[in-house]
C-alpha positions in Angstrom: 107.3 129.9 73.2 104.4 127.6 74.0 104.0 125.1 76.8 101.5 122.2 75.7 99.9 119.6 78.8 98.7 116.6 76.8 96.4 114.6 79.5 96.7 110.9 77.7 94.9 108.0 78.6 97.6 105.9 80.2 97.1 103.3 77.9 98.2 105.4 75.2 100.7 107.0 77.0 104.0 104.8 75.9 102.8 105.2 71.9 102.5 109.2 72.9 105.9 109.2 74.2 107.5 106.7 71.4 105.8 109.4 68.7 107.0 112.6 70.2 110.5 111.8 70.8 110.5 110.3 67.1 109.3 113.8 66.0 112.3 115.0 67.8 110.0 116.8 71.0 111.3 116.4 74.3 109.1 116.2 77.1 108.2 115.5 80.8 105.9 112.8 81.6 104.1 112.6 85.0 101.0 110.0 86.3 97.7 111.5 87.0 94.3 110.6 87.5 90.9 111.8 85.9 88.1 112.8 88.2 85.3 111.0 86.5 86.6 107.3 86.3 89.9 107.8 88.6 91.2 106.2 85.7 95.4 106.0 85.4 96.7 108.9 82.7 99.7 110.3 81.7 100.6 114.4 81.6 102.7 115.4 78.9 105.1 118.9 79.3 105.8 119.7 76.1 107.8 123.1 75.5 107.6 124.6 72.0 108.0 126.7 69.2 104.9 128.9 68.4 105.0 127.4 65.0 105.4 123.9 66.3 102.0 123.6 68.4 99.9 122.5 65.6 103.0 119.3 64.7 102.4 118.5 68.9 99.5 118.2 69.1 99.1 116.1 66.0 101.5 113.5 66.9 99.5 113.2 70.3 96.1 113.1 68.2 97.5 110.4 65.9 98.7 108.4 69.0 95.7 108.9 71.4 92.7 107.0 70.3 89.0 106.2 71.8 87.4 103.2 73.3 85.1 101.8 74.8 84.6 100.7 78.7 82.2 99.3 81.2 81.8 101.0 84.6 79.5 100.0 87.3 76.2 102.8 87.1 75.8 103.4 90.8 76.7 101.5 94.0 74.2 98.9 94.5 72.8 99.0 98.2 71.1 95.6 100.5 71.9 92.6 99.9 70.6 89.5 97.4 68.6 88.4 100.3 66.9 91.7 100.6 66.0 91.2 97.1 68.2 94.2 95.5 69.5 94.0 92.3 72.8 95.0 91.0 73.2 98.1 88.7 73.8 96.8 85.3 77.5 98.5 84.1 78.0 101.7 82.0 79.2 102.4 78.8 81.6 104.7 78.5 84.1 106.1 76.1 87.7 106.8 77.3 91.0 107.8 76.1 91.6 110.3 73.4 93.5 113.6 74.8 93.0 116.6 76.8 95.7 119.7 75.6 96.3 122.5 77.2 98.5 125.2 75.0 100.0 128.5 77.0 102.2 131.3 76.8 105.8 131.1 78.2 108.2 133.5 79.1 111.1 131.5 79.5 112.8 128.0 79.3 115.4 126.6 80.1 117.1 123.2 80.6 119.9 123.2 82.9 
């Protein structure tokens, strides 16, 4: 048995969880937050087959997708009066997924 984390973009995250249970996968959902933006994501605990990894993950790839975001560059110090100017935002991409696929010894739901 397998045990997949699927680290979706939180935006994606109902459309991940609408597609697995469709695919009949049953999993735990927790919030969590990414380090770079501190952005808002969703972890997926998916137990599995061995031969069922490859089906996971590609219901969460056909779920998960990129985009596009602004984020400010670097905190802007002064004032206006001291004649500073404000970073101009970042472009960034976001979203997509982040799997994680181990070994398990043993499952069970009780």
């Amino acid at each position: 048995m397998k045990l997949v984390f699927a680290i979706v973009n939180g935006d994606d995250s109902a459309a991940v969880s609408k597609a697995l249970s469709k695919a009949g996968f049953r999993a735990t959902k927790f919030a969590s937050a990414g380090s770079f933006l501190s952005a808002g994501n969703t972890t997926f605990l998916i137990c599995v087959e061995d031969e069922q990894v490859d089906k996971v993950i590609e219901v969460v790839q056909s779920k998960c997708h990129h985009r596009k975001q602004f984020v400010p560059s670097t905190p802007t110090y002064g004032s206006p009066a001291s004649g500073t100017v404000p970073s101009m935002p970042l472009e960034v991409f976001v979203g997509g997924a982040t799997v994680f696929v181990t070994n398990i010894e043993r499952f069970e739901k009780l």
